[in-house]
VOPA-731836 format. One record per residue: residue number from 1; x, y negated, z negated of N, C-alpha, C in turn. Coordinates in pm, whole numbers. Each point is the difference from the previous one (the first is absolute). Layout:
VOPA-731836
REC  pos    n.px    n.py    n.pz   ca.px   ca.py   ca.pz    c.px    c.py    c.pz
REC  NUM       X       Y       Z       X       Y       Z       X       Y       Z
...
//
This chain:
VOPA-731836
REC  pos    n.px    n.py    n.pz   ca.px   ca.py   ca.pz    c.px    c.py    c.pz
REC    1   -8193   -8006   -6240     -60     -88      99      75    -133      -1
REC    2      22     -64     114     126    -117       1    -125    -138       5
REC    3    -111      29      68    -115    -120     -33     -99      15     -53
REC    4     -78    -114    -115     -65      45     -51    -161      29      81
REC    5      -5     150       6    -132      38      98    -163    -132      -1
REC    6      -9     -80    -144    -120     -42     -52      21    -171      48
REC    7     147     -44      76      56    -109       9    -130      11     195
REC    8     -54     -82       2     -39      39     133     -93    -160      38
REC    9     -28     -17     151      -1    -118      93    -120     -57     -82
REC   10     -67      47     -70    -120     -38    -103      33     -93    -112
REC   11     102      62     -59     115     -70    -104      56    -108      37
REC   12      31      48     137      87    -182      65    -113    -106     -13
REC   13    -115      50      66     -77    -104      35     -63     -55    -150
REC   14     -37      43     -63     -91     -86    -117     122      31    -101
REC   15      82     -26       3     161     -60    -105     -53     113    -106
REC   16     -50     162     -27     -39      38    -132     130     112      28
REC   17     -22      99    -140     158     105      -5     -79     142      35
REC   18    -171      -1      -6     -13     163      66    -119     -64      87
REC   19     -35     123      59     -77      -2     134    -179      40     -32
REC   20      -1      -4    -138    -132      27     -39    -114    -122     -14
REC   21     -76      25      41    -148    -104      29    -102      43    -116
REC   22     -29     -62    -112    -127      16     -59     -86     -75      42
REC   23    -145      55      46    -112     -81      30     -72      26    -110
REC   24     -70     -88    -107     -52     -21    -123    -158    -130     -10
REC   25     -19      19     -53    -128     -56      -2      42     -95    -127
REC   26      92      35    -108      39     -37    -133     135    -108      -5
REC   27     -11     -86     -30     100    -136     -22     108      75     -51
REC   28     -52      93     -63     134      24    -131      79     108       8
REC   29     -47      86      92      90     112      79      81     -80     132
REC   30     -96    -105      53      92     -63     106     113     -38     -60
REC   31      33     -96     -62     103     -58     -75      91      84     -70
REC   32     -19      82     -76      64     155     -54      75      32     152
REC   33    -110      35     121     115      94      93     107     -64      29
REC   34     -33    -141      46      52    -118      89     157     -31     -86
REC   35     -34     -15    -160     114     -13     -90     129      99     -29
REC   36     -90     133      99      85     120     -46      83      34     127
REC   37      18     -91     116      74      -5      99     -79      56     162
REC   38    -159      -7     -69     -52     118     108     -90    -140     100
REC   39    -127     -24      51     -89     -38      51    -106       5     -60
REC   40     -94     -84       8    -139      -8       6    -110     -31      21
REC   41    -122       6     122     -78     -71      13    -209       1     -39
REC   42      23     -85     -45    -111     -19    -113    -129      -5     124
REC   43    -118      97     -51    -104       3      90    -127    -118     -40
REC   44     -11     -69      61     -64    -130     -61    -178     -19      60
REC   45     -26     100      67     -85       9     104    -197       4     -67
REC   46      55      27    -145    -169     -36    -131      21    -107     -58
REC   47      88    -115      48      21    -121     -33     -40    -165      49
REC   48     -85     -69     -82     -15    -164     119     156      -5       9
REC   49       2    -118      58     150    -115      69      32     -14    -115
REC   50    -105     -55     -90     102     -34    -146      72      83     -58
REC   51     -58     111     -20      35     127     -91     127       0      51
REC   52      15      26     146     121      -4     100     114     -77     -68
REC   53     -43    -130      62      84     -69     -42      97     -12    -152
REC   54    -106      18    -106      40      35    -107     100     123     -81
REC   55     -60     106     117     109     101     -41     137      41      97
REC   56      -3    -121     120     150     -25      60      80    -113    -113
REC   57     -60     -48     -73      66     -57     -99      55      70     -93
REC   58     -89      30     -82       7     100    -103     189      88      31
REC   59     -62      66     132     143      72      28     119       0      -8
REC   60     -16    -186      96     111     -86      30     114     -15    -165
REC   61    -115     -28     -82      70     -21     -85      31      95    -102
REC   62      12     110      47      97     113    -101     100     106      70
REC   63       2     -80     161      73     126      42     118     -71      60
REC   64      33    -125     -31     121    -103      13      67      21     175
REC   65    -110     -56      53      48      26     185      10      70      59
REC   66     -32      98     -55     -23     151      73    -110       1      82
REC   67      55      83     102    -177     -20     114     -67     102     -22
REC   68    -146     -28       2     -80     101     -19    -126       6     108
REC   69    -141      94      28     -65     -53     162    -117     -44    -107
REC   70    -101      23     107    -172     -24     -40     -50      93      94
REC   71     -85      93     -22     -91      53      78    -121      -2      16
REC   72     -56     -74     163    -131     -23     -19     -65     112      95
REC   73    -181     -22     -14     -68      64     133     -53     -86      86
REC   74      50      -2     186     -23     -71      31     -68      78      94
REC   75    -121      33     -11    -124     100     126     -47    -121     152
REC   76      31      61      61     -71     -67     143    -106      77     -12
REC   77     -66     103     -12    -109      87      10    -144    -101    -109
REC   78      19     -83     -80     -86     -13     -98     -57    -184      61
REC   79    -125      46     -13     -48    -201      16     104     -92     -61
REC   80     -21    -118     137     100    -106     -25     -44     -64    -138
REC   81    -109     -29     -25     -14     -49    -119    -159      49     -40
REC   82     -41      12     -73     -98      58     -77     -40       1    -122
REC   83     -99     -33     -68     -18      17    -148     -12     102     -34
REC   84       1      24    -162       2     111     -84    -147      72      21
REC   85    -136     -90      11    -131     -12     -23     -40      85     187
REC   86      84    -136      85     -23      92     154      37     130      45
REC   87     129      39     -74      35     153      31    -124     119    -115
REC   88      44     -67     -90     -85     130     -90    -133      20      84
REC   89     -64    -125      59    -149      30      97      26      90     108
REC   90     152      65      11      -9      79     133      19     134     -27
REC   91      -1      58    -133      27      82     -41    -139     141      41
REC   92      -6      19      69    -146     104      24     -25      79     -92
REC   93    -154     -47     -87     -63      99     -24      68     125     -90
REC   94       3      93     134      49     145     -35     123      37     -88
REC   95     153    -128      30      63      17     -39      12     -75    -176
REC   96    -157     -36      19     -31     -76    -153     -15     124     -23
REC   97     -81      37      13     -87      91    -105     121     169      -3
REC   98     104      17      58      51      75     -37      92     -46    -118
REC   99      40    -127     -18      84     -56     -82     -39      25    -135
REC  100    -138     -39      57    -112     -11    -160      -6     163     -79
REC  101      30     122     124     -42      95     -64     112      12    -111
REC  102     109      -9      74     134      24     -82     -14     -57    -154
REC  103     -50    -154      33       4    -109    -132     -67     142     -87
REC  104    -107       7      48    -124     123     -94      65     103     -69
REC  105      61      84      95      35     124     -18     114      17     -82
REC  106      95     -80       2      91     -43    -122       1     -78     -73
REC  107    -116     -80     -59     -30    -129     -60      95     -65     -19
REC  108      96     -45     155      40    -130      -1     -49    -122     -62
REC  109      78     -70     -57     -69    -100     -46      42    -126      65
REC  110     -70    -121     -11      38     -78      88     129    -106     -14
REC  111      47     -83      35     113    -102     -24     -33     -71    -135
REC  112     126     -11     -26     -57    -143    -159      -9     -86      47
REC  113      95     -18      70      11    -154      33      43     -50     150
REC  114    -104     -43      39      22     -19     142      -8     118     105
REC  115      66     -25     114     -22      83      92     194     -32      65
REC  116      81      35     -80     169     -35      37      30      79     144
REC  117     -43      64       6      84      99      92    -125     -45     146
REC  118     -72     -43      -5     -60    -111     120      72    -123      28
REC  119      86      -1     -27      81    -146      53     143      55      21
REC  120      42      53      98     133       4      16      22     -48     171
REC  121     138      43      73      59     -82     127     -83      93     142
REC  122     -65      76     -51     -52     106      92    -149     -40      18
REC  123     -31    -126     -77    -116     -40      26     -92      -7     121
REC  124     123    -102       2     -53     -98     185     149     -30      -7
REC  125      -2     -68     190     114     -61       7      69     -95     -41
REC  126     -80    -118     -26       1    -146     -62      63      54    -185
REC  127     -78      80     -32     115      22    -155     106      48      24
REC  128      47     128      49     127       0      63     118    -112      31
REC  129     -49     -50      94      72    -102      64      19    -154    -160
REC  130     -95     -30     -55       0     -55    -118     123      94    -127
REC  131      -6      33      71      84     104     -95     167     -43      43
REC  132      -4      84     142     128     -76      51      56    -108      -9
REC  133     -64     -95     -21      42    -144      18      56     -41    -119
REC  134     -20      74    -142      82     -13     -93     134      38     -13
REC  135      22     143      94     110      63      23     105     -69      50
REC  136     -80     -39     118      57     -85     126      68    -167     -96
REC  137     -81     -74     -61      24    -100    -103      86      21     -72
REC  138      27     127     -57      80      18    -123     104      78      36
REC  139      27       7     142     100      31      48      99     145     -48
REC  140    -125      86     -54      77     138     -38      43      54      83
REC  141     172      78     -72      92      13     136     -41     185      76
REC  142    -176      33     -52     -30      67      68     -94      64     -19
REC  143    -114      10     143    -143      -3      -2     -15     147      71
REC  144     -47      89     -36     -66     151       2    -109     -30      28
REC  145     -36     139      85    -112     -15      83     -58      60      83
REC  146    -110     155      10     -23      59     115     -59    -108     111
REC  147      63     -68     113     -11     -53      91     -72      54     122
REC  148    -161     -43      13     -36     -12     129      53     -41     104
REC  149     -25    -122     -27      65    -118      88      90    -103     -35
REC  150     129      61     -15     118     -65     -72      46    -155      32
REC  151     -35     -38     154      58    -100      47     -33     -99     -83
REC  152     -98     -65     -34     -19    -151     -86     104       1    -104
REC  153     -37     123     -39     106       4    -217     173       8      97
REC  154      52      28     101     102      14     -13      83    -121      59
REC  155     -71     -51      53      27    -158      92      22    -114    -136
REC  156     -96       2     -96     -49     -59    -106      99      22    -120
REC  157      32     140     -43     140      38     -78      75     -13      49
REC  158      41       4     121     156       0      41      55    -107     -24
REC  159    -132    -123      23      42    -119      -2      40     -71     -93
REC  160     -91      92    -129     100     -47    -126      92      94     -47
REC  161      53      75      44     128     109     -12     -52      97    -116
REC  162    -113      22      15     -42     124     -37       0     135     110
REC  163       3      72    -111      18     181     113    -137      13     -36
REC  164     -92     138      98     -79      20      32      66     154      20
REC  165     -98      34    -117      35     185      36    -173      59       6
REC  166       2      99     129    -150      64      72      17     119     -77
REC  167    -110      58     -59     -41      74     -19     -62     100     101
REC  168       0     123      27     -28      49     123      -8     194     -27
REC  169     -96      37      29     -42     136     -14      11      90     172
REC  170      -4     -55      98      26      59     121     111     -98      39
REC  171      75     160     111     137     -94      79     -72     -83      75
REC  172    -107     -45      76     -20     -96     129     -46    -140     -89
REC  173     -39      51    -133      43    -144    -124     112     -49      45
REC  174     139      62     -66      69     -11      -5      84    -104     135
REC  175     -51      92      84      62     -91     127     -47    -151      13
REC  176    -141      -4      16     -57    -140     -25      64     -66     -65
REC  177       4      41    -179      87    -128     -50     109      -7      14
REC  178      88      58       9     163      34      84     -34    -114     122
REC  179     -83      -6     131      16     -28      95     -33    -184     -48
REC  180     -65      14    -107     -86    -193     -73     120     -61     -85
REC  181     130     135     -20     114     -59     -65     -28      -3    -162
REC  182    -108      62     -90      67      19    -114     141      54     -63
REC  183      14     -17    -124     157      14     -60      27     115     -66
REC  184    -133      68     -48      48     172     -19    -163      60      16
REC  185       1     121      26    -103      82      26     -23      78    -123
REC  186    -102      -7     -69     -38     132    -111     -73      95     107
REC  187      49     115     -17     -39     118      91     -64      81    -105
REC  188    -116      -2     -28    -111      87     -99     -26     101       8
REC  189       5     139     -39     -34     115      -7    -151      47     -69
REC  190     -50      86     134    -192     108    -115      66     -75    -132
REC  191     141      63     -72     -60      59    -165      -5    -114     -66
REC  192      -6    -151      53      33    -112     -65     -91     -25     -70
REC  193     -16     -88    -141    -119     -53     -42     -63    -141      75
REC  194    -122       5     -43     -99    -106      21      -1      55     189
REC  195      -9    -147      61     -73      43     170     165       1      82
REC  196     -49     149      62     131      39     107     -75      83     121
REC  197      81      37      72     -32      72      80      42     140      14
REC  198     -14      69     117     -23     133      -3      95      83      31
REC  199     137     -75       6     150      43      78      45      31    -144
REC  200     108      89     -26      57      62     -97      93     -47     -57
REC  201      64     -55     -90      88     -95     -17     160      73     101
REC  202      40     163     -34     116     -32      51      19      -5     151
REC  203    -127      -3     102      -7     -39     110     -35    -149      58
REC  204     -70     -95     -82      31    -116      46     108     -67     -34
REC  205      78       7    -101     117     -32     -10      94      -1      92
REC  206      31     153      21      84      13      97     -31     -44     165
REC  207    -150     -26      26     -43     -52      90     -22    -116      60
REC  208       5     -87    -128      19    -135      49     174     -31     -42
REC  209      69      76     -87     138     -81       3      63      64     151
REC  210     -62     125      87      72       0      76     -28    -136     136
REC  211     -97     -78      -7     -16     -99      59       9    -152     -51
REC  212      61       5    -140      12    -148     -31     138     -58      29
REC  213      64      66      38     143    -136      38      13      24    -150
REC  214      77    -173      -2      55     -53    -103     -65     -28    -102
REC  215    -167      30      34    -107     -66    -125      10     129    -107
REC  216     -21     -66    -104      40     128    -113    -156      50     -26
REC  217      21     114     -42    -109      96     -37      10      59    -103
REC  218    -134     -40     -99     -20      27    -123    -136     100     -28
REC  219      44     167     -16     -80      72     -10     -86      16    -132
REC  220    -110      -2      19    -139      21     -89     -76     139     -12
REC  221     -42      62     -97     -72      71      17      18     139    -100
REC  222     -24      16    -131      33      75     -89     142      15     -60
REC  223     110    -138       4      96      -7     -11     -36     -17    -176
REC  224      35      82     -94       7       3    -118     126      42    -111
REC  225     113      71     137     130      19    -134     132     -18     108
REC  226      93      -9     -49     115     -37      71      44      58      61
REC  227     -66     154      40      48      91     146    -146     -34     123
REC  228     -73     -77     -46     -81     -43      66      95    -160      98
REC  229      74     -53    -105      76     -93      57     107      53     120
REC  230      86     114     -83      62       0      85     -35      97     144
REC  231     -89      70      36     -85      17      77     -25     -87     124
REC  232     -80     -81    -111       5    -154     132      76     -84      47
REC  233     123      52     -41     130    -101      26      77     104     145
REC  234     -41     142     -29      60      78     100    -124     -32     157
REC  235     -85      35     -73     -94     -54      89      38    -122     115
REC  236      43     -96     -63     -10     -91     108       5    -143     -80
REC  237     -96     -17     -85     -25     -70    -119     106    -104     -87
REC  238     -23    -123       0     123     -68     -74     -64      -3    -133
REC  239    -126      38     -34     -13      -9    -124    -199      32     -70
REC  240     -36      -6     -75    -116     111     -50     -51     -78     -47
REC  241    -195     -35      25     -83     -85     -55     -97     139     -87
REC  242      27     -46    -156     -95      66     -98    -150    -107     -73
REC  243     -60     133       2    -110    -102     -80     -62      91    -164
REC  244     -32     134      93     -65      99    -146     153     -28    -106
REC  245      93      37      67      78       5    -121      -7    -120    -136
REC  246     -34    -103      33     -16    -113     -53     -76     -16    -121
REC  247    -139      68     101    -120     -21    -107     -15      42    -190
REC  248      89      98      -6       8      68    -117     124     -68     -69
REC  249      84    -113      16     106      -1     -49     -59     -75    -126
REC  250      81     -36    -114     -11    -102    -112     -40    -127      48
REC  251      12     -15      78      -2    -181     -19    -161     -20     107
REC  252     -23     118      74    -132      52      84    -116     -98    -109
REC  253     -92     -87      81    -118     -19     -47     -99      72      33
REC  254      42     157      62    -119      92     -14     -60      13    -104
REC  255    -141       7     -26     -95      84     -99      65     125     -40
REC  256      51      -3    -126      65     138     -34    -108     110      39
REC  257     -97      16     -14     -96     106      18      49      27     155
REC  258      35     -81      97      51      16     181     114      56     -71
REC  259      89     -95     -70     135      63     -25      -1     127      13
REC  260     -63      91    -105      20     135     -58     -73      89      77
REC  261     -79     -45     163     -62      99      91     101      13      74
REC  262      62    -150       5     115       5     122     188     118     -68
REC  263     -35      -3    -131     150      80     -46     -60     164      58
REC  264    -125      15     -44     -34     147       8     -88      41     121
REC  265      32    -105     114     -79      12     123     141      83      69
REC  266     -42      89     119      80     124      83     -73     -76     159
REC  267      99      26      96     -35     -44     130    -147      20      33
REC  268     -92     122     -16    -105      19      -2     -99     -12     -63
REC  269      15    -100     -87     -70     -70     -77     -31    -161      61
REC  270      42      -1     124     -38    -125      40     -64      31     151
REC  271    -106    -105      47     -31     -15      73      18     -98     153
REC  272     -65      61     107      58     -83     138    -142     -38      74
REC  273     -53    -118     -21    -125     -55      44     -31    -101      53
REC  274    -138     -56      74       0    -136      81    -153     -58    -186
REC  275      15     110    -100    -124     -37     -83     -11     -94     -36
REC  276     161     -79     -60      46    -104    -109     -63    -160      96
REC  277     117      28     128     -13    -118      63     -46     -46     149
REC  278     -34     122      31     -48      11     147     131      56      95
REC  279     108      -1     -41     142      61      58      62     118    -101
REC  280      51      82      58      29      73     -75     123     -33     -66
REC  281     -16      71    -130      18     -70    -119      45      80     -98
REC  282     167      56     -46      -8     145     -79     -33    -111    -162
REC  283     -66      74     -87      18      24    -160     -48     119     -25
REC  284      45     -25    -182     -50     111     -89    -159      32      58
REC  285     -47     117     -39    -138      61      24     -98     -28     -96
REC  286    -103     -58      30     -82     -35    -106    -129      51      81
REC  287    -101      17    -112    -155     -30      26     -17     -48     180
REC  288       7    -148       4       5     -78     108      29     117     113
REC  289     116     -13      33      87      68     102     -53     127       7
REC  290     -33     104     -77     -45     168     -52    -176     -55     133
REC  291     -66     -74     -72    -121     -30      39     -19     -24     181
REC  292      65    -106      27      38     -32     170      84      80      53
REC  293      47     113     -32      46     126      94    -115      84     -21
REC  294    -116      -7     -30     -93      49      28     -71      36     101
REC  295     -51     133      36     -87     -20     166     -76    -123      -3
REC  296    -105      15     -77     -91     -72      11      17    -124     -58
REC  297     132     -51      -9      -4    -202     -17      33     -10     149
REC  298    -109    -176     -12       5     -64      76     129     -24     101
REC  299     -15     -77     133     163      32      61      54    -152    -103
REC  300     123     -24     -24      99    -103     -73     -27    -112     105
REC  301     -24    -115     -81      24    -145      82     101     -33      58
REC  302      11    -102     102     118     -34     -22      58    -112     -84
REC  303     117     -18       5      35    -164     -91     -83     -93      22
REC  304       1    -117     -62      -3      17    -142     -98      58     -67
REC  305    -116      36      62    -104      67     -52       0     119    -130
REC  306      70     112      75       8      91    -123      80     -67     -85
REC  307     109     -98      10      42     -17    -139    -128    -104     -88
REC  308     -60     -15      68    -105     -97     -95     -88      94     -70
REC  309     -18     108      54     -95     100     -26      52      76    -108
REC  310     121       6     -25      99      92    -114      34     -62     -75
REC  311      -9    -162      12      72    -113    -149     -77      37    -128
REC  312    -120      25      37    -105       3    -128      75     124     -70
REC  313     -14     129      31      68     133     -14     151     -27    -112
REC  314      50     -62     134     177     -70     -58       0      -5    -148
REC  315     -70    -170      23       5     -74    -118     -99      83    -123
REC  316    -107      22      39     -49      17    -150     101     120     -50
REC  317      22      81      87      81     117    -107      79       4     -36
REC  318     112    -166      54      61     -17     -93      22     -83     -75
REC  319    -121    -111     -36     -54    -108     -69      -1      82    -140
REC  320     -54     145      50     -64      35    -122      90     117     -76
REC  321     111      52      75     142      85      -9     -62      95       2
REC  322     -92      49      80     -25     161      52      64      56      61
REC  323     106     102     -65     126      83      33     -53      54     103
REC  324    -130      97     -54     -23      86     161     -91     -71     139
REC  325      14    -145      -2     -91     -32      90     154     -68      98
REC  326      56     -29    -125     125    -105      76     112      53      82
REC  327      21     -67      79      87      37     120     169     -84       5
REC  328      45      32     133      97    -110      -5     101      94     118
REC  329      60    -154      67      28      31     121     125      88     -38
REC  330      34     141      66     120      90     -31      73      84     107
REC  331      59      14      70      95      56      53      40     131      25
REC  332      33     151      66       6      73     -38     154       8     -83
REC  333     125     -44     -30      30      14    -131     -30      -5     -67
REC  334    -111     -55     -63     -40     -40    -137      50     129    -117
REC  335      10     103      60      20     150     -24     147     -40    -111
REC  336      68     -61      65     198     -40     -54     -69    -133     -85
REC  337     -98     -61     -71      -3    -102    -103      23      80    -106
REC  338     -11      29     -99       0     112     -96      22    -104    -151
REC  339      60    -103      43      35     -77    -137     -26    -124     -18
REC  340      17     -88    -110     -43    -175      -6     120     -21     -20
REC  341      99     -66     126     125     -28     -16      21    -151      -7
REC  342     108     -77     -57     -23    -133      69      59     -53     165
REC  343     -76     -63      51      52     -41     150      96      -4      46
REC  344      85     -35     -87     152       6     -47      74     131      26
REC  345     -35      47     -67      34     167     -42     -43      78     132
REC  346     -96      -3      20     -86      69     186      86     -44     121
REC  347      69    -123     -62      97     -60     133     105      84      23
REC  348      97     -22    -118     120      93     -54     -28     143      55
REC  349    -115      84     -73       9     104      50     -17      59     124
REC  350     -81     -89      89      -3       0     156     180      23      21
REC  351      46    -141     -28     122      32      89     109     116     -78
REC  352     -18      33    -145     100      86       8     -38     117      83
REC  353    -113      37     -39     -45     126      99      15      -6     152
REC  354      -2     -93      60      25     -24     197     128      19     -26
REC  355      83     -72     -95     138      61      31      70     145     -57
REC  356    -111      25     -88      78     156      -9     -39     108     146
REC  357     -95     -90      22     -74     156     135      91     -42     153
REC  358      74     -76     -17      68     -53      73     158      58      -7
REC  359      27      12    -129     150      51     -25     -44     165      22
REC  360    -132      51     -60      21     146      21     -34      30     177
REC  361     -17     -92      99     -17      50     108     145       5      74
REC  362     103    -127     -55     107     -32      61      93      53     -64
REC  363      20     -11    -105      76      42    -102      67     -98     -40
REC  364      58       1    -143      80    -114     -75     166      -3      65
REC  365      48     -50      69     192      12     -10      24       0    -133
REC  366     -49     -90    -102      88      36    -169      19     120      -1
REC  367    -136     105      33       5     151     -61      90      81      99
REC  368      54     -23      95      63      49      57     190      24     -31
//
């Protein structure tokens, strides 16, 4: 091969040497990928402004100028502003008392401490947007984001020469933010973890790069080993946003007890539901999820509701490290985790593998 296949318009743009995206929840896998020549953007979205702020620092200072994003949730669907006390009052009844059966029937136990997973960017709009404004302040050279309504955040970043990459599960997504002028499109596939939509990964890919021009396209969606990379590079794709792969690595602040469901979890071991958060939503299969594919549960709220209704669930089971109650957002690769590698090492082996599946399709000239 005379160019290197993994060298691609993704690479130009954020100055890194491969085309791989970790999205991480963990400081310390960000910094690991980011150091190892790859990308990374940190999901900040169960965090105040401070927390924010604090861990764009944190970053800044171990990854010596390297750019890295932030990913928030920014819902138009959820009250502009609202208390914790006013939403839980809208919760009906029925969908209490099915919650409660679950608590029963598996003696969930409750949170230790607090109620954490009730305060994140999916609240209301006003935390969201409080959210942004740290981004926007701290001038990270890049803000992630399934985008409703892109126009404010992109008028607002551009202006401080930040990129703005949309997250997007249907092509007529896609066009919208294409047409509002974001700087790359994540095109999400069914098998992705956490909330996606219902298009297949290797058809929206190829569906929105056949309409993006010059904007680069970064495919999502069970991307877990390096023929998964190079896949999406034939596709259309300048380069591959992972997340399950992440969760299990060394430097992962997963709950080892998640760790060791997620090494010995198989594609069908995870679930595709609106139970978690009111949108559908793939993870591992638990209790929870088993229970609300039930005939007889209640119909699912919408945002933010059911997620208020499932924090209790969340947190206590894993306040309290109940292997079989605990969940966690997963992907259908999860199947290709198999080991505790370091971030480092998961990078490396991505790209040697895209480039061997690459030489055996083309063939080597050396061997010739």
């Amino acid at each position: 091969m005379t160019k290197d296949p993994l060298h691609t318009r993704l690479c130009d743009m954020l100055g890194i040497e491969y085309p791989i995206i970790a999205f991480t929840h963990c400081k310390d896998v960000a910094v690991s990928v980011i150091n190892s020549g790859a990308f990374a953007v940190l999901g900040e979205a169960m965090h105040t402004p401070e927390e924010i702020a604090a861990d764009i620092s944190w970053i800044r200072e171990r990854v010596d100028g390297r750019p890295f994003g932030v990913d928030l949730v920014l819902p138009a669907s959820v009250p502009a502003e609202a208390s914790l006390d006013q939403l839980m009052t809208k919760i009906p009844q029925e969908q209490r008392d099915y919650e409660q059966m679950i608590k029963r029937k598996y003696d969930v136990p409750d949170p230790k401490e607090g109620v954490d997973l009730h305060q994140w960017g999916g609240l209301n709009q006003a935390l969201g947007r409080a959210q942004l404004e740290v981004l926007l302040d701290e001038r990270v050279p890049v803000i992630a984001s399934g985008l409703g309504s892109p126009a404010f955040l992109l008028d607002a970043a551009h202006e401080r020469g930040i990129k703005v990459f949309g997250l997007v599960g249907k092509t007529r997504q896609a066009k919208r933010q294409l047409e509002a002028g974001v700087d790359v499109i994540i095109a999400q596939g069914y098998d992705a973890a956490g909330h996606t939509g219902a298009m297949g990964t290797f058809s929206i890919v190829a569906d929105v790069a056949a309409i993006a021009g010059d904007t680069p396209i970064i495919a999502a969606g069970g991307v877990t080993t390096g023929r998964h990379l190079a896949a999406a590079l034939c596709l259309g794709a300048s380069g591959v946003w992972t997340g399950t792969l992440w969760l299990a690595c060394r430097e992962s602040d997963v709950d080892m007890i998640v760790k060791e469901k997620l090494l010995a979890a198989t594609a069908d071991d995870t679930s595709y539901s609106t139970c978690i958060s009111g949108m559908t939503m793939r993870v591992l299969k638990c209790p929870w999820t088993e229970e609300w594919a039930k005939p007889e549960a209640p119909p699912v709220l919408p945002p933010p509701y059911q997620m208020l209704l499932s924090s209790d669930y969340i947190q206590g089971s894993n306040d309290h490290r109940r292997g079989d109650l605990m969940t966690e957002a997963a992907g259908q690769g999860v199947g290709f985790v198999t080991e505790m590698k370091p971030a480092r090492q998961i990078v490396f082996d991505m790209v040697e593998e895209a480039l061997t599946a690459f030489e055996e399709i083309t063939g080597d000239p050396d061997d010739e």
